[in-house]
ZADO-1210 file (C-alpha; in nm, 4 decimals, padded with zeros to 6 digits):
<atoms>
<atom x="-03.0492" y="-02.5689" z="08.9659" code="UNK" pos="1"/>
<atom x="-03.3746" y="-02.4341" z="08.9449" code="UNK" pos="2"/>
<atom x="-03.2506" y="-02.1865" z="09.1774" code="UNK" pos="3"/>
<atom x="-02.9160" y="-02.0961" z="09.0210" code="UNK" pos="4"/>
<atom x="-03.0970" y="-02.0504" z="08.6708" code="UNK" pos="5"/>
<atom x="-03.3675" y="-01.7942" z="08.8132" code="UNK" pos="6"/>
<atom x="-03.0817" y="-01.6035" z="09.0072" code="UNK" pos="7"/>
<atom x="-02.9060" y="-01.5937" z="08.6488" code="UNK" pos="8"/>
<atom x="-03.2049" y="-01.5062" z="08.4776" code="UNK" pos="9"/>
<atom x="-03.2306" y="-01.2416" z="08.7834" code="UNK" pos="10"/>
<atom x="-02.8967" y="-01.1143" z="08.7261" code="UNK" pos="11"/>
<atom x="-02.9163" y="-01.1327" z="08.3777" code="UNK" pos="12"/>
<atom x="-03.2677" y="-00.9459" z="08.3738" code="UNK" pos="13"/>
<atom x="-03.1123" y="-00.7257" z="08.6075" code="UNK" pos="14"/>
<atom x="-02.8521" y="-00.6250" z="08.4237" code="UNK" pos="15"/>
<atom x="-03.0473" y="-00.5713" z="08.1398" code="UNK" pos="16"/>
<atom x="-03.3044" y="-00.3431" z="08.3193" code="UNK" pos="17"/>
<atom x="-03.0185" y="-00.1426" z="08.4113" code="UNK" pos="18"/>
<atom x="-02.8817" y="-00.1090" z="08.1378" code="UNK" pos="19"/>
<atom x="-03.1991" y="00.0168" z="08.0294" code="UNK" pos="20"/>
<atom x="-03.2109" y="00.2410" z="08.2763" code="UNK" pos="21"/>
<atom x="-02.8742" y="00.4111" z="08.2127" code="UNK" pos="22"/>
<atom x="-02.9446" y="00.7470" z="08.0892" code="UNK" pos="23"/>
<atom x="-02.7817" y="00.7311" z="07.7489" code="UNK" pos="24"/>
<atom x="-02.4814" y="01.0146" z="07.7818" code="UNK" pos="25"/>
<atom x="-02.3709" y="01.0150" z="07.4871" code="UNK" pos="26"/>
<atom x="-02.6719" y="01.1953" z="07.3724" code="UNK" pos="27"/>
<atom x="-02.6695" y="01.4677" z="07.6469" code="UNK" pos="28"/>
<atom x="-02.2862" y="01.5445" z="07.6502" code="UNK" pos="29"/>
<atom x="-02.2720" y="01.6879" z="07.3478" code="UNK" pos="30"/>
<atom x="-02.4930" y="02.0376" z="07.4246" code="UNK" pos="31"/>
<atom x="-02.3696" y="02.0101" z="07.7654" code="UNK" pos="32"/>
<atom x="-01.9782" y="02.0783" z="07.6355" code="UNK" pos="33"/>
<atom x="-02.0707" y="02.3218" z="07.3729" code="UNK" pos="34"/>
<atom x="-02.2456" y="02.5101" z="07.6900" code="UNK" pos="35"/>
<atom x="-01.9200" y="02.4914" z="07.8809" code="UNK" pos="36"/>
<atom x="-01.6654" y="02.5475" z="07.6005" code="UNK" pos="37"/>
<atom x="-01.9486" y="02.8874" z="07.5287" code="UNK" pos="38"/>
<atom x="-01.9430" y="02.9578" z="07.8549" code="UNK" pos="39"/>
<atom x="-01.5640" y="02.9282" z="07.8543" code="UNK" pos="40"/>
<atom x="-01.5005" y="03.1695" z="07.5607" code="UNK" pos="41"/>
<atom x="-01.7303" y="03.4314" z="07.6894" code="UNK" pos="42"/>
<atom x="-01.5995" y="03.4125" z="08.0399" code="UNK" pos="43"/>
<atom x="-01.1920" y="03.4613" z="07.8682" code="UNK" pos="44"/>
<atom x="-01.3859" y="03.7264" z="07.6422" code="UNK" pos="45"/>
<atom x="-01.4695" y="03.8956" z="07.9596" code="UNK" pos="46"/>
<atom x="-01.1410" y="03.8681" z="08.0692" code="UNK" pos="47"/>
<atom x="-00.9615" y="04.0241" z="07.7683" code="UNK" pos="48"/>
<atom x="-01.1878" y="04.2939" z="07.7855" code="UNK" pos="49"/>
<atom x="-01.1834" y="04.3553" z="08.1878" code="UNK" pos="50"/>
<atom x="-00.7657" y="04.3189" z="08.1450" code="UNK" pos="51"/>
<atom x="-00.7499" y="04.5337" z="07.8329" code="UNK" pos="52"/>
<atom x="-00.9263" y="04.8073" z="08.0052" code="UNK" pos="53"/>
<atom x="-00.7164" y="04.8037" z="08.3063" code="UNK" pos="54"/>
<atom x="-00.4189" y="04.7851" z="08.0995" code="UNK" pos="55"/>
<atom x="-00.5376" y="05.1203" z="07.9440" code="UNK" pos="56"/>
<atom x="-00.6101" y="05.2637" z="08.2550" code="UNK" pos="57"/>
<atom x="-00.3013" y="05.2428" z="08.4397" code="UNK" pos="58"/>
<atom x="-00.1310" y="05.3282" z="08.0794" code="UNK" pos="59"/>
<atom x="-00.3735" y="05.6485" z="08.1534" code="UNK" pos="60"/>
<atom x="-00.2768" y="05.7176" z="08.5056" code="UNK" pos="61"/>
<atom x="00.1044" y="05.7251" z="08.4082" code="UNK" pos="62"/>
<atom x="00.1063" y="05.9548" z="08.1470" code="UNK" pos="63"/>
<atom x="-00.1272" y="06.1899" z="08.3807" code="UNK" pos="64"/>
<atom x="00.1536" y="06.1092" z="08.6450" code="UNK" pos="65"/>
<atom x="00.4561" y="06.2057" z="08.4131" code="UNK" pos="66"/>
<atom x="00.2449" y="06.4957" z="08.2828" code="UNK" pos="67"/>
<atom x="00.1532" y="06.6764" z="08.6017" code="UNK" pos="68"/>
<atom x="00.5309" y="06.6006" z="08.6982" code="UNK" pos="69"/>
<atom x="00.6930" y="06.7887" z="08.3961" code="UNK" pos="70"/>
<atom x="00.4165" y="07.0853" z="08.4609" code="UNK" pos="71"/>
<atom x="00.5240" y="07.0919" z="08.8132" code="UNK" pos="72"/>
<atom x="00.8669" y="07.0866" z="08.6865" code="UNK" pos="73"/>
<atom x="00.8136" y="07.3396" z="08.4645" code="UNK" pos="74"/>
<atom x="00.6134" y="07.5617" z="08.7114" code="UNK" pos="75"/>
<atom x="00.9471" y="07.5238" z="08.9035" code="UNK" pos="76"/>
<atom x="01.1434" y="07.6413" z="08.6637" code="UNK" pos="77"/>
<atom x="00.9921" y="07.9228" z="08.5057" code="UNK" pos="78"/>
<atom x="00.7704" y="08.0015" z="08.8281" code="UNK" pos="79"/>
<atom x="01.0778" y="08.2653" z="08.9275" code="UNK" pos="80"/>
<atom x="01.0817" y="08.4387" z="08.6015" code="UNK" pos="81"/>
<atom x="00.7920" y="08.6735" z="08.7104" code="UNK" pos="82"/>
<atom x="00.9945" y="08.7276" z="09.0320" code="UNK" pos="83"/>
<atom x="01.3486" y="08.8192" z="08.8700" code="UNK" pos="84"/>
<atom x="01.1562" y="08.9692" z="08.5726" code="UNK" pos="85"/>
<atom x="01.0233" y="09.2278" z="08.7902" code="UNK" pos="86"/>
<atom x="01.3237" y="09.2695" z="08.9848" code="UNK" pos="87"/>
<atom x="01.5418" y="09.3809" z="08.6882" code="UNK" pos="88"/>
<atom x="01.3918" y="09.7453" z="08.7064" code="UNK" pos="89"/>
<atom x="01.5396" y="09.7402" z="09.0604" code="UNK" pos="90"/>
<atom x="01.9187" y="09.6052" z="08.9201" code="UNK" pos="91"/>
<atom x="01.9089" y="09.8748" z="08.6851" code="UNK" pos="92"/>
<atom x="01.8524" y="10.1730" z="08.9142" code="UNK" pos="93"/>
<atom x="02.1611" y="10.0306" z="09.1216" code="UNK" pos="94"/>
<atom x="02.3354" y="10.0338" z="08.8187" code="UNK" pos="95"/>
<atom x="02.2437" y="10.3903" z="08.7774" code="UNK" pos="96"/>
<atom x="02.3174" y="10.4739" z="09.1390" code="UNK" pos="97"/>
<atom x="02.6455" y="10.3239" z="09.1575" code="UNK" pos="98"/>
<atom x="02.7550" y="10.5437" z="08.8485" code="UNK" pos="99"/>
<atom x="02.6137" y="10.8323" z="09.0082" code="UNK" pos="100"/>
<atom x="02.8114" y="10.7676" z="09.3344" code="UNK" pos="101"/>
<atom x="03.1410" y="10.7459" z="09.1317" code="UNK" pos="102"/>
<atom x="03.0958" y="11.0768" z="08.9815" code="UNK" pos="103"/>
<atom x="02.9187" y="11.2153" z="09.2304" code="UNK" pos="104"/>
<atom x="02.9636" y="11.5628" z="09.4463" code="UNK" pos="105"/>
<atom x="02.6301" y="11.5785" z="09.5921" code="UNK" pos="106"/>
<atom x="02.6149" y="11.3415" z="09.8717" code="UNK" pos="107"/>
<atom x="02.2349" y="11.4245" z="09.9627" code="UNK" pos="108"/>
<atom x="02.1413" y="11.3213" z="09.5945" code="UNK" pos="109"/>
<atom x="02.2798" y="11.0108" z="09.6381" code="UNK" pos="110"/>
<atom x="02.1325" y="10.8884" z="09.9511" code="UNK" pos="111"/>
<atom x="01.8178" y="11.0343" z="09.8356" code="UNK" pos="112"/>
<atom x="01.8623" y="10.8109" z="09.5071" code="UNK" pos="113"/>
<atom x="01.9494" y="10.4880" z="09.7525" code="UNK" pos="114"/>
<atom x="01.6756" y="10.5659" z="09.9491" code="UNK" pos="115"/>
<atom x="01.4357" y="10.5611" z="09.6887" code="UNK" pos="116"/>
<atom x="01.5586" y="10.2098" z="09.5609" code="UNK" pos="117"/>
<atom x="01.5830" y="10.0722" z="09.8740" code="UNK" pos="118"/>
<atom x="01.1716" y="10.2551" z="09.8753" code="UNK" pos="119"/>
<atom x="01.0872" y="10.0514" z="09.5286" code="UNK" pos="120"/>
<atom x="01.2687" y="09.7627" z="09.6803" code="UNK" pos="121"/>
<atom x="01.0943" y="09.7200" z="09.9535" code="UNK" pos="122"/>
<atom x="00.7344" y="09.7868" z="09.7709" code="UNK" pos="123"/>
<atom x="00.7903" y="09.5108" z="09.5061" code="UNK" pos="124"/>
<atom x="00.8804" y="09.2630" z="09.8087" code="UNK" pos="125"/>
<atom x="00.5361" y="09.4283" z="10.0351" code="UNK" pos="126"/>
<atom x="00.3945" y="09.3349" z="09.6749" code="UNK" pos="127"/>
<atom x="00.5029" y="08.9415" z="09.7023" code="UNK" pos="128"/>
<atom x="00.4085" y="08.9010" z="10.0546" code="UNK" pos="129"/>
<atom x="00.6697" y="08.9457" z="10.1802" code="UNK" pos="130"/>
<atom x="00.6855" y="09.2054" z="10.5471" code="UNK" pos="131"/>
<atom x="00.9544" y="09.3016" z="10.7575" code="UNK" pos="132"/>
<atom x="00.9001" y="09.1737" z="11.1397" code="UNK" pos="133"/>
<atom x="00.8407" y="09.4613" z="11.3734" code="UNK" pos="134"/>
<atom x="01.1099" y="09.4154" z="11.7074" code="UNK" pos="135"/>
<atom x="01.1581" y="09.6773" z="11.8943" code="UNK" pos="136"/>
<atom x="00.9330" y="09.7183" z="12.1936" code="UNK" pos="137"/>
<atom x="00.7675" y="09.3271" z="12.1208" code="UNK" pos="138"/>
<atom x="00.7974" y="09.1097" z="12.3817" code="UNK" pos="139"/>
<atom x="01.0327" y="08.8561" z="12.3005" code="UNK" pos="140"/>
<atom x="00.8648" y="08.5512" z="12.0494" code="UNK" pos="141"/>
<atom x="01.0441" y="08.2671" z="11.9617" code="UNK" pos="142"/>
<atom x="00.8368" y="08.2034" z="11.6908" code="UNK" pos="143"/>
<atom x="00.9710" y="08.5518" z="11.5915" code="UNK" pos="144"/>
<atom x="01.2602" y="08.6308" z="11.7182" code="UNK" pos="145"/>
<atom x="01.5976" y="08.4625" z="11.7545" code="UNK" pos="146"/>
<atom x="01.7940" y="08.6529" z="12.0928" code="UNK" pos="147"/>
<atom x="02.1418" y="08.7053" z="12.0361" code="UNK" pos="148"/>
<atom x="02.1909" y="08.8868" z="12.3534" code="UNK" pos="149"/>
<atom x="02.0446" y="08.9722" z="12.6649" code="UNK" pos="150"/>
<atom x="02.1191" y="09.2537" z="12.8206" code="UNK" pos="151"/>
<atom x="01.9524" y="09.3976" z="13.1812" code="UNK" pos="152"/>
<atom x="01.6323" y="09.6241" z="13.1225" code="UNK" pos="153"/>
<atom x="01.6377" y="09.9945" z="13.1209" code="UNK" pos="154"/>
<atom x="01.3075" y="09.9952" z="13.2774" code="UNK" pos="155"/>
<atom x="01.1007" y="09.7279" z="13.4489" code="UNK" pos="156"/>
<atom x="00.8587" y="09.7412" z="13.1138" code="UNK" pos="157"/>
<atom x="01.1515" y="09.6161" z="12.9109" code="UNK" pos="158"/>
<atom x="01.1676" y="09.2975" z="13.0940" code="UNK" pos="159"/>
<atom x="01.1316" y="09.0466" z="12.8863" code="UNK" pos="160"/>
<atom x="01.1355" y="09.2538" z="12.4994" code="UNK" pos="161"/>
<atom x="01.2945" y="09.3519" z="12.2164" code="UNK" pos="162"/>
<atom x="01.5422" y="09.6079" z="12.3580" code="UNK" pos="163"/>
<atom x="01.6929" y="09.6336" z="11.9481" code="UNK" pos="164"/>
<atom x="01.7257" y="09.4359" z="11.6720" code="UNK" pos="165"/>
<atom x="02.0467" y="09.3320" z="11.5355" code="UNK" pos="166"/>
<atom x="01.9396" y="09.1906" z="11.2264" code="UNK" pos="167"/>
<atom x="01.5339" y="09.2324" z="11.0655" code="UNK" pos="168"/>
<atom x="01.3304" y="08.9627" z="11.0502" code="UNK" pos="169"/>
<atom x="01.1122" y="08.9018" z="10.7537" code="UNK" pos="170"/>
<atom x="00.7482" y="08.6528" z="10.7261" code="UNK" pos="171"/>
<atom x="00.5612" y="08.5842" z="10.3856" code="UNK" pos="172"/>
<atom x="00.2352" y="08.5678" z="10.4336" code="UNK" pos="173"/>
<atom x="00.2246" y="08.5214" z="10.7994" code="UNK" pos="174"/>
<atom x="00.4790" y="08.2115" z="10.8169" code="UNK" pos="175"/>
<atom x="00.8060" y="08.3240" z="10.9175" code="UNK" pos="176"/>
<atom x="01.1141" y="08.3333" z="10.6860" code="UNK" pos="177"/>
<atom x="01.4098" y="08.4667" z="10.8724" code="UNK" pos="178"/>
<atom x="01.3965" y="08.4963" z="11.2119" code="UNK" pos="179"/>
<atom x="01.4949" y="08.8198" z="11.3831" code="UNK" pos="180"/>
<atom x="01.8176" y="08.8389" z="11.5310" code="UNK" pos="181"/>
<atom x="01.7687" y="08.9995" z="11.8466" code="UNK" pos="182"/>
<atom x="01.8815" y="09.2205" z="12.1749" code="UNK" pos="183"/>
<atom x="01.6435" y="09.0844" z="12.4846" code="UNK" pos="184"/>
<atom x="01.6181" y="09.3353" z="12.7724" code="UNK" pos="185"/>
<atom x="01.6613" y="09.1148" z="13.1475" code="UNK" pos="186"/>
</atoms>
C-alpha cells in the first residue's frame, strides 16, 4: 500500500505542481482582448475611411464622366453654328441673285454676280479645309477617284488617267470626303 499511497501522493503532488504551474489566464486575457477589440476598431476605422474615399472617388469620376459627355454634347450641337453662321452671308447673296435674275436683262451681270458667289463660296469652304480634288490629267487613284467609265486613250500618255471628271471630288484636310466620279482613259 506503501506503493499505492506514494503514487497518490505522486499524483496528487503532481497535480498540484501543475496546477501551479498553469499560467493564470485570467490575468493575461484581459489586455490581450482590449488589444484585439483596439486593434479591431482601428482596422474597421481604416476601412470606413479607405471605403468612404473610394466611394467619393468613383462619385468623382461619374460626374467628370457625365460632364465631359454633356460638353461633348454640347460641342456637337453648337460646334456647326460657326459653320452656318458664316454661311448666311453666302444665302443672302443668292437671295439677291435670284431676284436679280427675275428682273434681269443683262445676262453678263448675272453670271458675273453667280460667279462671284460661287468665288466667296468656294473661299469660305478653302477657309474650312476643305479643297476640291484635281482630276484631269492624274493618273487614276482609288483613294481619289471613283471611275465611272472607261473609255480607250486618245494618246498612249492617257493610259491609265483621268481623261474628265464627271463629278469633283472634294478632301478636308488631306482625308478624302467625296470621291471623284470619274472618266478613265484605256
Amino acid at each position: 500500500m506503501e506503493l499505492n499511497e506514494k503514487d497518490e501522493q505522486l499524483n496528487n503532488g503532481g497535480a498540484t505542481d501543475l496546477q501551479e504551474e498553469k499560467p493564470d489566464m485570467s490575468d493575461n486575457s484581459l489586455p490581450e482582448a482590449d488589444n484585439v477589440t483596439d486593434e479591431k476598431e482601428d482596422l474597421q476605422k481604416k476601412y470606413d475611411a479607405l471605403n468612404d474615399s473610394h466611394l467619393r472617388l468613383m462619385a468623382e469620376f461619374d460626374n467628370y464622366r457625365k460632364r465631359t459627355l454633356r460638353e461633348k454634347a454640347d460641342l456637337i450641337k453648337s460646334g456647326g453654328e460657326a459653320t452656318l453662321t458664316a454661311l448666311l452671308p453666302i444665302i443672302d447673296d443668292f437671295e439677291r441673285a435670284v431676284q436679280t435674275v427675275r428682273a434681269a436683262e443683262d445676262i453678263d451681270a448675272v453670271k458675273e454676280g453667280i460667279e462671284l458667289i460661287y468665288n466667296k463660296f468656294i473661299a469660305y469652304l478653302g477657309q474650312q479645309g476643305v479643297k476640291a480634288i484635281k482630276a484631269a490629267g492624274e493618273p487614276f487613284d482609288t483613294e481619289k477617284f471613283e471611275a465611272v467609265a472607261i473609255i480607250s486613250a486618245p494618246t498612249k500618255e492617257d493610259k491609265g488617267k483621268v481623261i474628265d471628271s464627271a463629278q469633283t471630288g472634294y478632301t478636308l484636310y488631306d482625308k478624302v470626303i467625296r470621291h471623284a466620279k470619274v472618266i478613265v482613259g484605256e
